[in-house]
N, C-alpha and C positions, 0 to 999 in steps of 0.2 A: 549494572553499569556497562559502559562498550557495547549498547542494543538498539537497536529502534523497534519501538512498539508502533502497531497500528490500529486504527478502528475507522468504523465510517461513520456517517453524518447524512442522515435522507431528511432531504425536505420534502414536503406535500403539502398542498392545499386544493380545497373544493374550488377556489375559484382563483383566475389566472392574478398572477403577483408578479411584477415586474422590478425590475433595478436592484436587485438582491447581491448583496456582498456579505460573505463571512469574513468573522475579525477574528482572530487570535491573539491570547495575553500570553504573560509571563505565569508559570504556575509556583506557586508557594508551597514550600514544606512545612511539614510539622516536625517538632521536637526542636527548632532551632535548625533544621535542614536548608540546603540554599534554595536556589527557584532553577528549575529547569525553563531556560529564555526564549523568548519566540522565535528568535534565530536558529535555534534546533529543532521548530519545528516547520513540518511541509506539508501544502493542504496540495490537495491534488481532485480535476474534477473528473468522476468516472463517467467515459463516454461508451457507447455501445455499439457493434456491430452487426451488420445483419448475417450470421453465418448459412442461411441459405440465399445470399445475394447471388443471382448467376455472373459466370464471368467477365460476359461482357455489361459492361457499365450502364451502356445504353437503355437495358433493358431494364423494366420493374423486376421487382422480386417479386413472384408468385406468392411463395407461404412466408413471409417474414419472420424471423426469428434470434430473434432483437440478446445478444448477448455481452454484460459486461467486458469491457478488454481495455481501449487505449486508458492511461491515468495523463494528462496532459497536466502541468504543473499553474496553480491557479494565479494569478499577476494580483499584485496588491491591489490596484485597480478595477479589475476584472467585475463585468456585473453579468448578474444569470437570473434565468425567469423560469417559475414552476407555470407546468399546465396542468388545470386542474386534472385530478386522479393520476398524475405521473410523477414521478420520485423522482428528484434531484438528488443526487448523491455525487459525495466528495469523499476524499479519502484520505485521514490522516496518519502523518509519520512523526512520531516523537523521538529524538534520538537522545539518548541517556550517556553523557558522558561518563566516562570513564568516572571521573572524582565528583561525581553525584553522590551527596552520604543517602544512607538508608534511610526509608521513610516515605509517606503517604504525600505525594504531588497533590493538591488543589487548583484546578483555573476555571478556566471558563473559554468558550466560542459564542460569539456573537453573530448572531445572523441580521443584516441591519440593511434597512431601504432609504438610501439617501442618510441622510442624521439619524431616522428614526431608529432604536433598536427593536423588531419587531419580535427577539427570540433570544432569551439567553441561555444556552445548556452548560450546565455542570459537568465536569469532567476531572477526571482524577486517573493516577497510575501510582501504582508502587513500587517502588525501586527495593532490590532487594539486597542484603550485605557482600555480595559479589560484582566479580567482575567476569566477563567474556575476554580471550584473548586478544591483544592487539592485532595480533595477526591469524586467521583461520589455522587449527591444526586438520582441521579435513580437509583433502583437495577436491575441486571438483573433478569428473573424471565425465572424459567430453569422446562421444564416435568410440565407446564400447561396444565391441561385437565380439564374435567369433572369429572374425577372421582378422580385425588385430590385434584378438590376443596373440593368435597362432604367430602371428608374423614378428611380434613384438617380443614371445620366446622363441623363435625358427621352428617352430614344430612341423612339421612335415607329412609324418606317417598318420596314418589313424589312429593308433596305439598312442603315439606322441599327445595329439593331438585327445582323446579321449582323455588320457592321463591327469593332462592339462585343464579341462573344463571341468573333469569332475574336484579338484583343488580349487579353483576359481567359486 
């Protein structure tokens, strides 16, 4: 409980499919468990980057090299097209409340063209007899170096200063 689990979603086809929408349900427990609701969960569509794009815009990129990055968050709405031999991927977030009991989630994602549903995949998570804390006991820890730790205990000398990172 207190998580968000993720997984992704690739669609493919041999040949071009147009007006594609994924749906998400409500998923169902077992033992008498509740439903984790579609309101906790977030689909998101993975877009890609050329990381050898050159700077300036104007120009093509020589060697393309096309890599997953922005998640831009999908609109209920939203419709998207495969082209043949390329992966449409999405990316989903389930988050587990807190007071989710223990037990085996059941749903399903719908991938559907207009009414038609052209794909139904199975999915499931298990929630486990725990909880994660409300609030992170790790901090994050942001612009570690050397030089502020030193600054951050006044070290000054080398000695100080060596002291210091070999504790660290």
């Amino acid at each position: 409980g207190n998580e968000c689990e993720a997984t992704q979603i690739v669609l493919r086809s041999a040949t071009p499919v147009e007006g594609l929408r994924v749906a998400l349900s409500d998923w169902r427990g077992d033992k008498g468990a509740t439903t984790l609701p579609v309101g906790e969960m977030r689909l998101y569509h993975v877009e890609y980057v050329d990381i050898n794009a050159p700077f300036d815009v104007t120009k093509p990129s020589e060697k393309p090299l096309m890599r997953p990055d922005p998640l831009p968050p999908v609109q209920a709405d939203e419709r998207f097209a495969v082209q043949p031999g390329r992966n449409l991927v999405f990316w989903l977030s389930v988050r587990v409340p807190a007071e989710a009991r223990p037990g085996l989630y059941k749903g399903q994602v719908r991938v559907l063209q207009g009414d038609k549903v052209m794909e139904t995949l199975p999915a499931q998570l298990r929630v486990r007899a725990f909880q994660l804390p409300q609030r992170p006991i790790l901090q994050s820890l942001v612009s570690f170096s050397e030089g502020t730790i030193y600054k951050a205990h006044g070290a000054k000398t080398p000695e100080d200063k060596e002291k210091l990172i070999r504790l660290y």
